[in-house]
N, C-alpha and C positions, 0 to 999 in steps of 0.2 A: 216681678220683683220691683219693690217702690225705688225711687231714684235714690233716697238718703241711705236702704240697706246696698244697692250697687255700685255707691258712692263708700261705704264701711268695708264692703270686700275687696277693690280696688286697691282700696289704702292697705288692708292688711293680706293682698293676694302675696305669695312666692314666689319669685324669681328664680329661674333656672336651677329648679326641683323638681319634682312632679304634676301635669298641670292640673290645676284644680287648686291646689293646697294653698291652705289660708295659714296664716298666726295668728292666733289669739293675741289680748289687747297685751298682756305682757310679755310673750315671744316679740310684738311688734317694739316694745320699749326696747329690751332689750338690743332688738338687730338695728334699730333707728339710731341707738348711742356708739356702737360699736362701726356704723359704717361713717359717723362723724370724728371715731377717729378715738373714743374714749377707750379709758380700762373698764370693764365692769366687772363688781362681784356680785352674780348672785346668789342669793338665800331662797334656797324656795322648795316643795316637795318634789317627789321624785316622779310627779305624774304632771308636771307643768308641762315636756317636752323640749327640755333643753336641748338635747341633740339636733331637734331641726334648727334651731339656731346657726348651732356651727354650721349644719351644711348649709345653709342659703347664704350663710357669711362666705363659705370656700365655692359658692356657685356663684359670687360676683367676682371671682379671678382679681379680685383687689391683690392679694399679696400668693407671692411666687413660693414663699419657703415658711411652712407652717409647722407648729407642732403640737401635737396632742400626746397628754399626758392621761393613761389612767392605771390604776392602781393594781393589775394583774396583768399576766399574757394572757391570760385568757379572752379578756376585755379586749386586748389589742384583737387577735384573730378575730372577735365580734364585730369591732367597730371598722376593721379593713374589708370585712364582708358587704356591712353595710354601706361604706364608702366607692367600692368596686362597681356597685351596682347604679352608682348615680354619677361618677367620676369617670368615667373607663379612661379618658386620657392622663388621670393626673398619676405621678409615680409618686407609689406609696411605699413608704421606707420602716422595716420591721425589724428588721436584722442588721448585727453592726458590720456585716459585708456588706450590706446596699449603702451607695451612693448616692446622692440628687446628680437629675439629670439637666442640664441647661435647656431653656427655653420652654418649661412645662413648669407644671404646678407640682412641687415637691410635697409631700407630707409625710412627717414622721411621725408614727402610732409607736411610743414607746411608756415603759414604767419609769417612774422617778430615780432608779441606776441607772437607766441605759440614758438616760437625759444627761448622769454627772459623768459617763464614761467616752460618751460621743465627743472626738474635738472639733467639728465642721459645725456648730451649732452659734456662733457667733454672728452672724448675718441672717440671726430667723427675724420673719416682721411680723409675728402673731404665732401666741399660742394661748392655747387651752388646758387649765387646768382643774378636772374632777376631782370633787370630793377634798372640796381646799379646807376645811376645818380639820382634817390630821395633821396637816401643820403647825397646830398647836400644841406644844410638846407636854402640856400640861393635863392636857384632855389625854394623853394617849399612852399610860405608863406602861400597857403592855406589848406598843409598837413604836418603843422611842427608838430605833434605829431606821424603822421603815418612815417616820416621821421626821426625822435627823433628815435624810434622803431627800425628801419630798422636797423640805424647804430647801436643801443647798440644791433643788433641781429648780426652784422656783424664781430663787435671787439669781443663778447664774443665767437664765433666759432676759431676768425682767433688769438686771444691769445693763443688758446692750440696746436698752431702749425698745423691744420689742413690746406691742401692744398685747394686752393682756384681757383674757376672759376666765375666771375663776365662777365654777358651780359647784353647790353642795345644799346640805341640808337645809332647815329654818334655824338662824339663830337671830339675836337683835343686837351682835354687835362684834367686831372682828379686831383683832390688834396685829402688832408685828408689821404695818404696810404703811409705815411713817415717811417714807424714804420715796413711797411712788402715789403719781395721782391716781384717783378712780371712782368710780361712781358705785357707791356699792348701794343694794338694793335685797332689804329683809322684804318677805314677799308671804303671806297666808295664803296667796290665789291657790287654788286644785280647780283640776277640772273630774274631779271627781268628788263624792258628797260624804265624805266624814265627819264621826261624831269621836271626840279627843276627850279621854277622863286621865287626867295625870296627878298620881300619889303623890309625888316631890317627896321619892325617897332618896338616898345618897346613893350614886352609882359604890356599885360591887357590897353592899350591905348585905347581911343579912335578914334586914326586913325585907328589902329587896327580894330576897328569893324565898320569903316566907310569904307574900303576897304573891308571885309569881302561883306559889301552887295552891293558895286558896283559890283566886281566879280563875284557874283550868277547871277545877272542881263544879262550877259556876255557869260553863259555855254550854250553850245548844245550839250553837250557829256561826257560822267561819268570821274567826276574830284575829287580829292585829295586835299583839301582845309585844 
């Protein structure tokens, strides 16, 4: 290997994950802003690998009381699975009968209720929050109460001064976060090779679903609709 590419993997190798694993140039931005201490949001699709982020963020033991927000129990039992397997010493907290335990790395895998319903959550110093464009109550008319939620789980973490990382989809510009610093970050990277054709129909139209089933009509090969 030439010195300048052993020199490329160094910079972007992983820290107390598994050995070998690298981040790409935009995994590296991100964990580079976040261990100086910034908010970040990122924009980006769902094949960039955000989640190693978090964990090489929670494999620098920087901060003792973390939380992670996603949007089902289901996700929670996923993401404690995944967690268990790279953490075994940190106490992972699922249920509103667990506790943090002193002198370990606490994390709490909860949905945006169990965030407004928890009261020991005042002293967190980092959390995560997926799929931060339901927050916008305006995008979401047929989850304005699970949206309603979201945001009072998001204002009530990011008042106590706790540092924040927000992911979700591509969009090129985000509102409502007047009140806190952060670096946000619209992102087209994939590490996968797609081709995007978009009608620019009005969500929930009827053209909308009148194009929907010319299009099916149309396929001979696994498509992304």
């Amino acid at each position: 290997m030439a010195i300048s590419d052993r020199l490329a993997y160094e910079a972007h190798r992983v820290e107390g994950v598994e050995q070998g694993m690298v981040f790409h140039h935009l995994q590296a931005h991100v964990f580079s802003l976040i261990m100086q201490g910034r908010n970040v949001v990122l924009s980006a699709s769902t094949s960039v690998g955000k989640s190693l982020v978090i964990d090489a963020v929670l494999a620098q033991r920087r901060f003792k009381k973390v939380v992670v927000i996603v949007p089902t129990i289901a996700l929670i039992d996923e993401t404690r699975r995944r967690l268990v397997k790279r953490f075994k010493d940190f106490n992972l907290i699922t249920h509103p009968s667990q506790e943090s335990v002193v002198e370990t790395t606490n994390v709490y895998l909860l949905t945006q209720e169990r965030v407004i319903q928890r009261p020991d959550l005042a002293d967190v110093e980092f959390f995560v929050l997926d799929e931060f464009y339901k927050i916008d109550l305006g995008n979401s008319p047929d989850e304005s109460t699970r949206a309603v939620d979201l945001s009072l789980a998001f204002h009530k973490l990011a008042k106590t001064g706790a540092q924040f990382y927000m992911l979700g989809p591509h969009i090129q510009k985000i509102s409502g976060l007047d009140d806190y610093e952060y670096h946000f970050i619209p992102s087209d990277y994939s590490t996968v090779a797609v081709d995007i054709q978009n009608f620019n129909l009005e969500m929930r139209s009827e053209e909308r679903k009148e194009k929907l089933l010319e299009l099916v009509t149309t396929l001979d090969s696994p498509t992304l609709i």
